[in-house]
Chimera marker file (.cmm) of the C-alpha trace (Angstrom):
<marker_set name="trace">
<marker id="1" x="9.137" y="-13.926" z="4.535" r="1" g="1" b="0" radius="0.5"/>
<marker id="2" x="9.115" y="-17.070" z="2.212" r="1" g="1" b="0" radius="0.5"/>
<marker id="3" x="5.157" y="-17.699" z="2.769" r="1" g="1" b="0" radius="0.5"/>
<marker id="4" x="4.812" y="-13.579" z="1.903" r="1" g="1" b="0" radius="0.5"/>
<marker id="5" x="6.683" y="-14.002" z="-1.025" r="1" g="1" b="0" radius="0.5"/>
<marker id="6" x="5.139" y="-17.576" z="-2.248" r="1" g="1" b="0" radius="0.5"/>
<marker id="7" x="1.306" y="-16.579" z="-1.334" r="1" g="1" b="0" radius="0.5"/>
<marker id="8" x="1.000" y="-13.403" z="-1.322" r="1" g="1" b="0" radius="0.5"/>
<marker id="9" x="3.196" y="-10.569" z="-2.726" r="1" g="1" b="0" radius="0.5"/>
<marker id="10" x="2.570" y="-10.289" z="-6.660" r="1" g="1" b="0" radius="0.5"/>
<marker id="11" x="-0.498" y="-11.591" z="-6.206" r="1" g="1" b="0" radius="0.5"/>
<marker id="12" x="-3.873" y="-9.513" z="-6.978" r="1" g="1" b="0" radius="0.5"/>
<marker id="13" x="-6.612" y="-9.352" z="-4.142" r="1" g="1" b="0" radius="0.5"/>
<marker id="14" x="-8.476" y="-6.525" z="-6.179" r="1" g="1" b="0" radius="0.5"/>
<marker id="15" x="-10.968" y="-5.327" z="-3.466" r="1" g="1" b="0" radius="0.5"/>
<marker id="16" x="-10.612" y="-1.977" z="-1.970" r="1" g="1" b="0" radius="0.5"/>
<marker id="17" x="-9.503" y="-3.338" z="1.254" r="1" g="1" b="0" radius="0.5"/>
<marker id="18" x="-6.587" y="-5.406" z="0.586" r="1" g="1" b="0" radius="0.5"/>
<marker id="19" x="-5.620" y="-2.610" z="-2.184" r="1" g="1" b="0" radius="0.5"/>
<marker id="20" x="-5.803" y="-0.342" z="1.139" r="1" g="1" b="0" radius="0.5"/>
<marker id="21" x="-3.952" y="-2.424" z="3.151" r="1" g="1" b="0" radius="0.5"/>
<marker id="22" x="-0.559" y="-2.780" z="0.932" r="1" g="1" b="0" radius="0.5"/>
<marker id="23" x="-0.724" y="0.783" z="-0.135" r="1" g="1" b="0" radius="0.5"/>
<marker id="24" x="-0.830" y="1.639" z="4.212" r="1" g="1" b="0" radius="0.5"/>
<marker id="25" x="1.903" y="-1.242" z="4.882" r="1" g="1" b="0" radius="0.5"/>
<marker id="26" x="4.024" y="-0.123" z="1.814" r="1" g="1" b="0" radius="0.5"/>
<marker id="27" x="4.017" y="3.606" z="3.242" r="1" g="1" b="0" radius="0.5"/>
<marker id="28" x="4.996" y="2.623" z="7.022" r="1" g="1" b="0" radius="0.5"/>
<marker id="29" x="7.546" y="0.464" z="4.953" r="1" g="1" b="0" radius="0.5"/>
<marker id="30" x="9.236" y="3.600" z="3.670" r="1" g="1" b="0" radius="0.5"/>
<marker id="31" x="12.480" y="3.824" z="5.377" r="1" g="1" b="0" radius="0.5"/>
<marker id="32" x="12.559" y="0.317" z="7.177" r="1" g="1" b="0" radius="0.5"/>
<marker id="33" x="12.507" y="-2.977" z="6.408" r="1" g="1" b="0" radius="0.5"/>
<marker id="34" x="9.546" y="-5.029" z="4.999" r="1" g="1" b="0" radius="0.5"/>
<marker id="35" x="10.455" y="-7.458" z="7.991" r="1" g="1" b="0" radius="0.5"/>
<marker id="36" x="9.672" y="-5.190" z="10.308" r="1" g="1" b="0" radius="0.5"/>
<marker id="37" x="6.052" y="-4.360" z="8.602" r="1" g="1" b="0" radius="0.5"/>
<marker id="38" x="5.474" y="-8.173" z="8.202" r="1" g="1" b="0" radius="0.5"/>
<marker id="39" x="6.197" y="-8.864" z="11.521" r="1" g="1" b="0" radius="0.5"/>
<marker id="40" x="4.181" y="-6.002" z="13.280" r="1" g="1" b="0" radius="0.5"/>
<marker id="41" x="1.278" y="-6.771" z="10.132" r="1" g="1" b="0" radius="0.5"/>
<marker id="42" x="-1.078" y="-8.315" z="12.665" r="1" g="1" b="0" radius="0.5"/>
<marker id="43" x="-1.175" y="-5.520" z="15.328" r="1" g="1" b="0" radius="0.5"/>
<marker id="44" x="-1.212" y="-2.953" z="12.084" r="1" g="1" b="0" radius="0.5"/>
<marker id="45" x="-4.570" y="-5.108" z="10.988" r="1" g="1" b="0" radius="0.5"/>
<marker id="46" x="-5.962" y="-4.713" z="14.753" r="1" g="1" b="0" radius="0.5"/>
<marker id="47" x="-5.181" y="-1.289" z="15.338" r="1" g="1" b="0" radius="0.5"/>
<marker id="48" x="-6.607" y="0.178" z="11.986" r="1" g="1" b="0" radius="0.5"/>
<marker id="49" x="-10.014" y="-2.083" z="11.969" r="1" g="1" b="0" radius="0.5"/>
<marker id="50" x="-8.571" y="-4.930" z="9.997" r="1" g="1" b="0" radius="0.5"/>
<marker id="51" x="-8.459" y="-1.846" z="7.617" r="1" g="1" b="0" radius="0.5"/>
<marker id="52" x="-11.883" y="-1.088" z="6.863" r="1" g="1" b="0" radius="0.5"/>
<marker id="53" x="-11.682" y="2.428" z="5.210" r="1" g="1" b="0" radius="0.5"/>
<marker id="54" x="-14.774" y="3.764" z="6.566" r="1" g="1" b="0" radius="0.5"/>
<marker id="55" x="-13.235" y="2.823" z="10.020" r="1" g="1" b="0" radius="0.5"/>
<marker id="56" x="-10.398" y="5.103" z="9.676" r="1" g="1" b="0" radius="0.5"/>
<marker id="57" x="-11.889" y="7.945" z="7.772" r="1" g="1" b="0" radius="0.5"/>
<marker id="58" x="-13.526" y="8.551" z="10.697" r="1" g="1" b="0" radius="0.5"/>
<marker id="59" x="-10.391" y="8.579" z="13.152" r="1" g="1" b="0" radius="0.5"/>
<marker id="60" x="-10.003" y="11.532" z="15.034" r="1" g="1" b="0" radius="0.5"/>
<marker id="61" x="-7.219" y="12.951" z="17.407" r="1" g="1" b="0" radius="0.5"/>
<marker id="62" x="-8.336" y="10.161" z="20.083" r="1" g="1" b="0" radius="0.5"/>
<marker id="63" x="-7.648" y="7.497" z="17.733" r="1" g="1" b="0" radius="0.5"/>
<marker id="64" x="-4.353" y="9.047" z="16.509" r="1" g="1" b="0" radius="0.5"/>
<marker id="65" x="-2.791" y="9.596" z="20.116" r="1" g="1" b="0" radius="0.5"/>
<marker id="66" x="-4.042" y="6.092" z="20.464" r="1" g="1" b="0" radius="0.5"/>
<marker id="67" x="-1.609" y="5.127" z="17.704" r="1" g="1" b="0" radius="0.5"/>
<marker id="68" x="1.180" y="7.061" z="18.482" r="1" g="1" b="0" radius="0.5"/>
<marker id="69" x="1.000" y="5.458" z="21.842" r="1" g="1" b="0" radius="0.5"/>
<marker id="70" x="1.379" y="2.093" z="20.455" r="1" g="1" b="0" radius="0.5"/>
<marker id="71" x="4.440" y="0.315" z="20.336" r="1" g="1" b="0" radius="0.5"/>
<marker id="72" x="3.208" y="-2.843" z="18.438" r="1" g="1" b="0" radius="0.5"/>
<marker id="73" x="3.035" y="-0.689" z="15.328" r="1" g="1" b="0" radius="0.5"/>
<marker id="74" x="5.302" y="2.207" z="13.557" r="1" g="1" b="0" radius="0.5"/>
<marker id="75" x="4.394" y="5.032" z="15.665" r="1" g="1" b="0" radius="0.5"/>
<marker id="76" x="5.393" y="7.747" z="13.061" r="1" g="1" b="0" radius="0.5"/>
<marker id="77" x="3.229" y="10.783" z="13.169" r="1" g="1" b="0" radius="0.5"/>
<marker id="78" x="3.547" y="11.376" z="9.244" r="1" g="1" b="0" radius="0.5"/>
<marker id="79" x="2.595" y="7.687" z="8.174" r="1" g="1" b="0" radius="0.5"/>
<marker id="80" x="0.227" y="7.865" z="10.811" r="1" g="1" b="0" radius="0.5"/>
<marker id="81" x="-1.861" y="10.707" z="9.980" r="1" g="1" b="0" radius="0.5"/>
<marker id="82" x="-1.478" y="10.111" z="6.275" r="1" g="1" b="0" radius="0.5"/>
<marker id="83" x="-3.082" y="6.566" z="6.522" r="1" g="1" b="0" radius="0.5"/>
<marker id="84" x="-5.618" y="8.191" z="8.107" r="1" g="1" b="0" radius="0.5"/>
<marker id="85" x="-5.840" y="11.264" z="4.926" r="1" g="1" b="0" radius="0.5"/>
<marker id="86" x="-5.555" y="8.479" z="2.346" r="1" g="1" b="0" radius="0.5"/>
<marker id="87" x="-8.268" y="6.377" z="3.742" r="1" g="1" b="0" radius="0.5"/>
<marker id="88" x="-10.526" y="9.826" z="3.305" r="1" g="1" b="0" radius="0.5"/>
<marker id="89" x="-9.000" y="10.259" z="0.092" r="1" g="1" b="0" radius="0.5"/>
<marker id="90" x="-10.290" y="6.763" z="-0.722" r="1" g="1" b="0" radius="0.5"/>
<marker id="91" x="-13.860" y="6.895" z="0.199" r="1" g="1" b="0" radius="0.5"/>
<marker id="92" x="-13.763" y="10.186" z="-2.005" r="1" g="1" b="0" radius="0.5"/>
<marker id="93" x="-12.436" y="8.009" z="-4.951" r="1" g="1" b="0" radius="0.5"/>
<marker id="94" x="-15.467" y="5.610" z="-4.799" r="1" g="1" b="0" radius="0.5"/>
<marker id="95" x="-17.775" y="8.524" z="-6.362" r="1" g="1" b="0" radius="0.5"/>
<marker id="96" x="-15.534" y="8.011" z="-9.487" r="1" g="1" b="0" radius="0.5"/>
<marker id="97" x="-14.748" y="4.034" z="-9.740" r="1" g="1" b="0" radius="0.5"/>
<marker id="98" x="-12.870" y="3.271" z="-6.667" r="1" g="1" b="0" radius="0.5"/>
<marker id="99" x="-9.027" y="3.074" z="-5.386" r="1" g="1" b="0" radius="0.5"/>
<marker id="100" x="-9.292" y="-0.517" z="-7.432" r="1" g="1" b="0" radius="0.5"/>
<marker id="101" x="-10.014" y="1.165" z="-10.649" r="1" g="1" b="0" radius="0.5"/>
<marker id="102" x="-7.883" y="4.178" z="-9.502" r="1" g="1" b="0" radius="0.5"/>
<marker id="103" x="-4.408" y="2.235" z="-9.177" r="1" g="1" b="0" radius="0.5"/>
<marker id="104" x="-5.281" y="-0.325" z="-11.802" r="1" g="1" b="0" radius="0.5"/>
<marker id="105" x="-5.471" y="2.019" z="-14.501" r="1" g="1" b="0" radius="0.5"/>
<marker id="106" x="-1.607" y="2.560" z="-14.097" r="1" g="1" b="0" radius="0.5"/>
<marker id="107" x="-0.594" y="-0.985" z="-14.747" r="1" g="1" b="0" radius="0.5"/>
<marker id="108" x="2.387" y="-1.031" z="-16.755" r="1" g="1" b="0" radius="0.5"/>
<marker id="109" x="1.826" y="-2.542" z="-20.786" r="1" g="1" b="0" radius="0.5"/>
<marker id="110" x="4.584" y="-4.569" z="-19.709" r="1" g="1" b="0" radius="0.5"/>
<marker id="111" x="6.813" y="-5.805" z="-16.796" r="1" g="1" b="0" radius="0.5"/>
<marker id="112" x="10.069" y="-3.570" z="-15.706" r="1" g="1" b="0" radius="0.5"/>
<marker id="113" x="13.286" y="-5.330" z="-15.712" r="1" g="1" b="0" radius="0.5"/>
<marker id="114" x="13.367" y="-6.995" z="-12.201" r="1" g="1" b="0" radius="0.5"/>
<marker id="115" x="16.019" y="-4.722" z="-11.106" r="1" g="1" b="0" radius="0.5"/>
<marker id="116" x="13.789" y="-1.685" z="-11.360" r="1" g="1" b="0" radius="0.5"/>
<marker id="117" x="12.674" y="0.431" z="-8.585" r="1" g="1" b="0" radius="0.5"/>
<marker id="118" x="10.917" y="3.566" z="-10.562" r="1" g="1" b="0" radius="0.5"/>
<marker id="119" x="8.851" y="3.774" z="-13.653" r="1" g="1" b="0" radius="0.5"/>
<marker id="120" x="6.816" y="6.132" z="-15.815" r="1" g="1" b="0" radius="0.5"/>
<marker id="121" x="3.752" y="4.659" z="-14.165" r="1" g="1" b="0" radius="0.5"/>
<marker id="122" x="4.427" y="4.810" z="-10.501" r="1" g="1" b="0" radius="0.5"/>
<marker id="123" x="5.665" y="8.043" z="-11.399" r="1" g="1" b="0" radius="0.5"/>
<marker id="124" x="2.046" y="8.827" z="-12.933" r="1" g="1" b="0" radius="0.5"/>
<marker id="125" x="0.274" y="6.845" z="-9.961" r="1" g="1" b="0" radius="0.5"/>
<marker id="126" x="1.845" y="8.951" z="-7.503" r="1" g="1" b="0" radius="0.5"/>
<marker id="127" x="1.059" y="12.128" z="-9.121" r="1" g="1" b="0" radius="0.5"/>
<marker id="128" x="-2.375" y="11.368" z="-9.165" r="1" g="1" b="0" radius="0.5"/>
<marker id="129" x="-2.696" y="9.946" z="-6.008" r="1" g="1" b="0" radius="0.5"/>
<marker id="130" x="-1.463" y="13.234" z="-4.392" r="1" g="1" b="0" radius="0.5"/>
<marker id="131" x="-3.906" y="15.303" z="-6.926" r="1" g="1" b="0" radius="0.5"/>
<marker id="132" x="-6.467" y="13.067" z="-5.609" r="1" g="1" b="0" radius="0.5"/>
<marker id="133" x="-5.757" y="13.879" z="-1.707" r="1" g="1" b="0" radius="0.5"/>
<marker id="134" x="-3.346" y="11.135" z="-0.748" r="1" g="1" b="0" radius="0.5"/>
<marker id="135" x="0.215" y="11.017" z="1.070" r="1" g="1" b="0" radius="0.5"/>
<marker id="136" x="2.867" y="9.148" z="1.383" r="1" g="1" b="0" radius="0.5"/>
<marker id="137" x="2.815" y="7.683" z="-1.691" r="1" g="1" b="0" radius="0.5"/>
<marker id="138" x="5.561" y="8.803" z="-3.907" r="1" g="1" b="0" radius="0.5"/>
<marker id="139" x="6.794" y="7.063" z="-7.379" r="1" g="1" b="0" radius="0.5"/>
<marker id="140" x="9.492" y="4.177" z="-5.339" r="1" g="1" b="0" radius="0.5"/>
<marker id="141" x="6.615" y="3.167" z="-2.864" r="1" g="1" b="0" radius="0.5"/>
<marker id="142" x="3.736" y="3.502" z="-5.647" r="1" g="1" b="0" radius="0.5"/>
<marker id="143" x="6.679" y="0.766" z="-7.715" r="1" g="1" b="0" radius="0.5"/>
<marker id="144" x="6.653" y="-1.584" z="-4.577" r="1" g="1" b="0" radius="0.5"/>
<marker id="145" x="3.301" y="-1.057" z="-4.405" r="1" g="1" b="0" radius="0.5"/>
<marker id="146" x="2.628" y="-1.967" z="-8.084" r="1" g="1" b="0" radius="0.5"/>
<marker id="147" x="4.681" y="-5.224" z="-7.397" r="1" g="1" b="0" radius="0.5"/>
<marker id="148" x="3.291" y="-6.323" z="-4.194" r="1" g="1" b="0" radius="0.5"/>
<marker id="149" x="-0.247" y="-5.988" z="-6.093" r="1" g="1" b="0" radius="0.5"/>
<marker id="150" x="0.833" y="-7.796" z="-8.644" r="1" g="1" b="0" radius="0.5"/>
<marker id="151" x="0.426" y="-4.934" z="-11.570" r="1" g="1" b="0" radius="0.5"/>
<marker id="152" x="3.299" y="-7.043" z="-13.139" r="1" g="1" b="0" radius="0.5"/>
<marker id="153" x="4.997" y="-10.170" z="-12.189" r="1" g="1" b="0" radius="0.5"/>
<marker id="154" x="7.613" y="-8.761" z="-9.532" r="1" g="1" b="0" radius="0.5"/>
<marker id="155" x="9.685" y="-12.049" z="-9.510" r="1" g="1" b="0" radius="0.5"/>
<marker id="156" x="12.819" y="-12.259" z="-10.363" r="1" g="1" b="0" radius="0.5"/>
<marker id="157" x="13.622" y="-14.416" z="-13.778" r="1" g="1" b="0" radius="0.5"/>
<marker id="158" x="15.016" y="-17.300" z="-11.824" r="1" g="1" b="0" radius="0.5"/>
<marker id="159" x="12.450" y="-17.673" z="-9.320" r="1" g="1" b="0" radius="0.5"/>
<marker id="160" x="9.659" y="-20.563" z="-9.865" r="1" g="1" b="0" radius="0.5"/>
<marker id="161" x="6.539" y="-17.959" z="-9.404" r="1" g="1" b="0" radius="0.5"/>
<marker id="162" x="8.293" y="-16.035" z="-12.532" r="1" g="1" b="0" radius="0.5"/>
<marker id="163" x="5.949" y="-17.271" z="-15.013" r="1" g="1" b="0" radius="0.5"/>
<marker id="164" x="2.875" y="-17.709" z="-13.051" r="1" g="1" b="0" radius="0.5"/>
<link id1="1" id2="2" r="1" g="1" b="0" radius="0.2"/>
<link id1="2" id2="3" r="1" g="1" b="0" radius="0.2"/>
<link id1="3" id2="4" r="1" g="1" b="0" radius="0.2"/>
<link id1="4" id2="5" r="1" g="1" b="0" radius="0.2"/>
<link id1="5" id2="6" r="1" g="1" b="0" radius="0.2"/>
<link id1="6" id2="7" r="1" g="1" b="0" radius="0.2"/>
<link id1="7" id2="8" r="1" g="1" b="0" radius="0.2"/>
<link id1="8" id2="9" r="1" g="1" b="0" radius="0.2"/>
<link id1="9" id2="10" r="1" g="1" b="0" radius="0.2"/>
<link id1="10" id2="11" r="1" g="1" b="0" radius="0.2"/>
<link id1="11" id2="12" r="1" g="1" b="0" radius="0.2"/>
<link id1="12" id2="13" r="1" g="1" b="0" radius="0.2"/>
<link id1="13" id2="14" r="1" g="1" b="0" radius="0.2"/>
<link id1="14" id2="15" r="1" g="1" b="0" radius="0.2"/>
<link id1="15" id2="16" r="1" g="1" b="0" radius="0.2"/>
<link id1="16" id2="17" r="1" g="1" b="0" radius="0.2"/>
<link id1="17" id2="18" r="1" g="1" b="0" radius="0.2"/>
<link id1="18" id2="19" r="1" g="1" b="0" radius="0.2"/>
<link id1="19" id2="20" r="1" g="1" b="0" radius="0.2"/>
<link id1="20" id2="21" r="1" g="1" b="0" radius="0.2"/>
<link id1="21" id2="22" r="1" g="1" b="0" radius="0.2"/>
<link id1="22" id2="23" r="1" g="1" b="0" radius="0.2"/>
<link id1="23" id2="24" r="1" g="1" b="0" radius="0.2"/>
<link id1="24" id2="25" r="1" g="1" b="0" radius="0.2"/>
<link id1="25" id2="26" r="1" g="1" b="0" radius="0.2"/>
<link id1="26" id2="27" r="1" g="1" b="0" radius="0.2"/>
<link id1="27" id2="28" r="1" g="1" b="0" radius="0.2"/>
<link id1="28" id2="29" r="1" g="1" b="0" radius="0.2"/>
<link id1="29" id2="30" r="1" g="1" b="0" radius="0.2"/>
<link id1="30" id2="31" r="1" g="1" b="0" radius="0.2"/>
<link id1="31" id2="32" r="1" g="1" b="0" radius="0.2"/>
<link id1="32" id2="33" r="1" g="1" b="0" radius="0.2"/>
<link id1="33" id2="34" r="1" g="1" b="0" radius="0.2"/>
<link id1="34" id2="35" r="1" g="1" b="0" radius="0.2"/>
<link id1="35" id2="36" r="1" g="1" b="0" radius="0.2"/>
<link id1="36" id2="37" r="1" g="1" b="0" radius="0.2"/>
<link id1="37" id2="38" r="1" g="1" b="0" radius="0.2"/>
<link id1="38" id2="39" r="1" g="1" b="0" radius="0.2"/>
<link id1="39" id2="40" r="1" g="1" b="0" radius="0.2"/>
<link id1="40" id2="41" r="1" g="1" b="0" radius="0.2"/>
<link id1="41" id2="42" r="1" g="1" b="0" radius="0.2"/>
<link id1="42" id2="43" r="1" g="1" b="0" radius="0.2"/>
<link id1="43" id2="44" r="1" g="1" b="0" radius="0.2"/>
<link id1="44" id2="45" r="1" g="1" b="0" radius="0.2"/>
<link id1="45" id2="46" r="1" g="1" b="0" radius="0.2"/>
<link id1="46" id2="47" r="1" g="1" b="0" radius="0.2"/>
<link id1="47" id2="48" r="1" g="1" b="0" radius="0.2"/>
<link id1="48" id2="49" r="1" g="1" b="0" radius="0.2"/>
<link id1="49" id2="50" r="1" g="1" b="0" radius="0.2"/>
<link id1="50" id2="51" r="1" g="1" b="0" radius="0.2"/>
<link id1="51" id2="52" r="1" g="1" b="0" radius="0.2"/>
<link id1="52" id2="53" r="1" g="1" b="0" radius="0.2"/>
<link id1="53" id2="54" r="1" g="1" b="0" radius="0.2"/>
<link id1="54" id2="55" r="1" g="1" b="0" radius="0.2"/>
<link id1="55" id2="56" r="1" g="1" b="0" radius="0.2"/>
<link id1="56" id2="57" r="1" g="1" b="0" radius="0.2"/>
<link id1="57" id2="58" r="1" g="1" b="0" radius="0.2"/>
<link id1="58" id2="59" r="1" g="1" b="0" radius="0.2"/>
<link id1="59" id2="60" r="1" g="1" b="0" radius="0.2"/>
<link id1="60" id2="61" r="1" g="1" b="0" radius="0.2"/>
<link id1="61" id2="62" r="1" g="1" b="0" radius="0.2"/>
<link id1="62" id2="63" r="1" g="1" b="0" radius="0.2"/>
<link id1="63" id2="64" r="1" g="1" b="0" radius="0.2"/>
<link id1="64" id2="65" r="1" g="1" b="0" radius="0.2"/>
<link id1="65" id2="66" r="1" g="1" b="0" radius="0.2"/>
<link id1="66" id2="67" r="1" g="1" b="0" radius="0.2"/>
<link id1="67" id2="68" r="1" g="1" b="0" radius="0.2"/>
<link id1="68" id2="69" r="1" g="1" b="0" radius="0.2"/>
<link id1="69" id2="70" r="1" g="1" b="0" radius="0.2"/>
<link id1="70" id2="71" r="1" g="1" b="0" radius="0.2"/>
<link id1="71" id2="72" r="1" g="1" b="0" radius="0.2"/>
<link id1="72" id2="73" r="1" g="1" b="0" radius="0.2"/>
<link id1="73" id2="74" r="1" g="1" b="0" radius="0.2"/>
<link id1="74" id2="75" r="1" g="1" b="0" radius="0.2"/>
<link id1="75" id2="76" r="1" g="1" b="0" radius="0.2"/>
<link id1="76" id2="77" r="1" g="1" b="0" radius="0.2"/>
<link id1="77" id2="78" r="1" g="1" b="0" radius="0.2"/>
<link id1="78" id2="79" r="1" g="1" b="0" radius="0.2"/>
<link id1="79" id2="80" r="1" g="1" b="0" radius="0.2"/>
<link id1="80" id2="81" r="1" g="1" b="0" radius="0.2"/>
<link id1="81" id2="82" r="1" g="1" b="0" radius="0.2"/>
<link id1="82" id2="83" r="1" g="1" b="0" radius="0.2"/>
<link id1="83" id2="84" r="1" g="1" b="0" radius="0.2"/>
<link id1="84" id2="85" r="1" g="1" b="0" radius="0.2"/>
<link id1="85" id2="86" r="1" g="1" b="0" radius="0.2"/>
<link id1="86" id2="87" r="1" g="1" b="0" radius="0.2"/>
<link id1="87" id2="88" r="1" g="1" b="0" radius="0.2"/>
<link id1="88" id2="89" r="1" g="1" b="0" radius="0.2"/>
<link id1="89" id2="90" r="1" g="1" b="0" radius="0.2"/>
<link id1="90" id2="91" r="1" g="1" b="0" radius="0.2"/>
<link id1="91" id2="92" r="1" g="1" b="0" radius="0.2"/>
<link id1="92" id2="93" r="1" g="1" b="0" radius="0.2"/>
<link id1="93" id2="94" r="1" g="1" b="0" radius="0.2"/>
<link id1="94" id2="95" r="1" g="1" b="0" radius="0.2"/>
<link id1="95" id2="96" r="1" g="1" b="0" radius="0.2"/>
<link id1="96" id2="97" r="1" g="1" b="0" radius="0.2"/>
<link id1="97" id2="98" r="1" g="1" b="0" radius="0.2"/>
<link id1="98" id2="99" r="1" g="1" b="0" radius="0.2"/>
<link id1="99" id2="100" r="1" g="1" b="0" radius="0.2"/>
<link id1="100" id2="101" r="1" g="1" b="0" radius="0.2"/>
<link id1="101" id2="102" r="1" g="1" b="0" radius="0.2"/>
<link id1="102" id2="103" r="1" g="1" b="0" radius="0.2"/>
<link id1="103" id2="104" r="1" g="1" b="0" radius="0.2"/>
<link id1="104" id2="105" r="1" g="1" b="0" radius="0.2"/>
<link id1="105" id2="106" r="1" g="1" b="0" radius="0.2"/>
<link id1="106" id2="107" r="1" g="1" b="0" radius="0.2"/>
<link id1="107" id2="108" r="1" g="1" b="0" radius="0.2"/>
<link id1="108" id2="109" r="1" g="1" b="0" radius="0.2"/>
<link id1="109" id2="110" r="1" g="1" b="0" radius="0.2"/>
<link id1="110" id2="111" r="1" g="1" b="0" radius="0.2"/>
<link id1="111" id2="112" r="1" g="1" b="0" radius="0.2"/>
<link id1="112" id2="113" r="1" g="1" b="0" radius="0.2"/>
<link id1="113" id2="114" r="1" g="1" b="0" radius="0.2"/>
<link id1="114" id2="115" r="1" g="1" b="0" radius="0.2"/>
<link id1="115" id2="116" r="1" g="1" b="0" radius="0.2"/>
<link id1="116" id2="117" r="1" g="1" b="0" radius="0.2"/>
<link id1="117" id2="118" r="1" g="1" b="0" radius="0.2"/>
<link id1="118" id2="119" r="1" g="1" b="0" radius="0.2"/>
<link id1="119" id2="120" r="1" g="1" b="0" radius="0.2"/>
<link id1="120" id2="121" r="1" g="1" b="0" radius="0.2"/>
<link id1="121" id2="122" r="1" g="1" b="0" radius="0.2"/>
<link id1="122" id2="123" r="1" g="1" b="0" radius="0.2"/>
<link id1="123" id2="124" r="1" g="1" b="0" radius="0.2"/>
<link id1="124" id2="125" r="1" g="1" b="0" radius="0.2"/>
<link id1="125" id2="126" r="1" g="1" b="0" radius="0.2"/>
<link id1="126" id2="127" r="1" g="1" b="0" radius="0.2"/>
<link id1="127" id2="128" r="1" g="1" b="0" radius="0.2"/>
<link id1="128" id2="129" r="1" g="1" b="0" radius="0.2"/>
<link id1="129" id2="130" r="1" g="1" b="0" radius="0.2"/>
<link id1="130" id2="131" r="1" g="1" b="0" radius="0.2"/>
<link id1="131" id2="132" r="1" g="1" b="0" radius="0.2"/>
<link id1="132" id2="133" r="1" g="1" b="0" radius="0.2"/>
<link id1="133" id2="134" r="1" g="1" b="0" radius="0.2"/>
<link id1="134" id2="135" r="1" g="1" b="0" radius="0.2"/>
<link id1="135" id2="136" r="1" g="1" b="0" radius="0.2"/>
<link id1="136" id2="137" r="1" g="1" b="0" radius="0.2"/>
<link id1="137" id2="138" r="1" g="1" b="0" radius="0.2"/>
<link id1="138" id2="139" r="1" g="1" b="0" radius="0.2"/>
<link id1="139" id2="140" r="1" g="1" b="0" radius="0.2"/>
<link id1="140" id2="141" r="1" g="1" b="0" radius="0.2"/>
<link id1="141" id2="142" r="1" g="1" b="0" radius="0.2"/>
<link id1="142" id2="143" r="1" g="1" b="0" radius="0.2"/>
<link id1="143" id2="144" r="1" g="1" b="0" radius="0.2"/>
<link id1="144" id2="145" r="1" g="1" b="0" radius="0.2"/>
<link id1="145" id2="146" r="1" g="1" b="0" radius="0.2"/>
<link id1="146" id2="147" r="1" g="1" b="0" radius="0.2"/>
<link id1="147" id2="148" r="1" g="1" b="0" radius="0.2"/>
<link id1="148" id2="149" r="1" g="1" b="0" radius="0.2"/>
<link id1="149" id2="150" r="1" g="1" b="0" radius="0.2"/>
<link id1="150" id2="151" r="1" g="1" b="0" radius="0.2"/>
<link id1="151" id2="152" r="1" g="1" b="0" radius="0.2"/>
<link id1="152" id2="153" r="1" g="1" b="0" radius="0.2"/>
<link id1="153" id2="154" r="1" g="1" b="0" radius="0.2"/>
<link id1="154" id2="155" r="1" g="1" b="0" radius="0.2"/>
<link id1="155" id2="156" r="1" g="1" b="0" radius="0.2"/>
<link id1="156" id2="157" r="1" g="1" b="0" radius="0.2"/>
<link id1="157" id2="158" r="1" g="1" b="0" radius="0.2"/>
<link id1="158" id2="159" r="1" g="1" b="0" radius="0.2"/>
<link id1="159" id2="160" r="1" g="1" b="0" radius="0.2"/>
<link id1="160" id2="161" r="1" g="1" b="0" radius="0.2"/>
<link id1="161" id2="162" r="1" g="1" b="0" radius="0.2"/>
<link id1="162" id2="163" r="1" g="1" b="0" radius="0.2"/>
<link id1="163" id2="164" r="1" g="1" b="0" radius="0.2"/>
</marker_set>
């Protein structure tokens, strides 16, 4: 958890796949702990083609049975099947600037009080990601989402990466 936090969440990897990846892993977090998605992250990576969008647009029942069956992962039909949706909902987004572009143009003008878990602009992210053919990605996970990107600083005012 400490390398996570020190080298990776709040941190922007702006490419379509590692945008991809959080907003999949921030989904299957929904409900558990972000533990539990750190420490199954590796079989997650394996199991959805290091996730390579393409790759799992093109899933089909075989490949979601597969997952299901898979106990180094979440095996929750809903998360499941919407990973699989939102990756076709991102290959649809390219036509009009991309999921990068897409999620980016929801950055808050200016950070949320640490203690936040909600604002006006996950609220408006996750509306239009569900216009736009995604689940699983309401306004609290789109926030955590926003953070983990690093939309904003996430850090809390006492930490040492608050200022970065």
């Amino acid at each position: 958890m400490q390398s996570y936090h020190d080298d990776e969440w709040g941190r922007s990897e702006p490419t379509e796949q590692a945008y991809f990846e959080r907003l999949t892993l921030e989904a299957f977090q929904s409900g558990l702990s972000w533990a539990t998605i750190l420490a199954k992250r590796p079989r997650f990576r394996e199991v959805f083609a290091e996730f390579d969008v393409d790759a799992i647009a093109d899933f089909g029942p075989t490949e979601e049975e597969a997952l299901m069956a898979d106990a180094g992962i979440v095996r929750n039909r809903l998360k499941v099947t919407s990973t699989i949706r939102n990756a076709q909902a991102t290959v649809a987004l390219r036509d009009s600037g991309g999921l990068v572009a897409f999620v980016d143009q929801f950055r808050p003008p200016v950070a949320p009080p640490y203690e936040t878990t909600l604002t006006a602009e996950s609220q408006a992210l996750s509306k239009a990601l569900k216009k736009a053919g995604f689940a699983f990605v309401g306004p609290t996970t789109m926030h955590a989402l926003m953070q983990a990107l690093g939309l904003f600083n996430p850090h809390h005012p006492d930490c040492y990466l608050a200022e970065m």
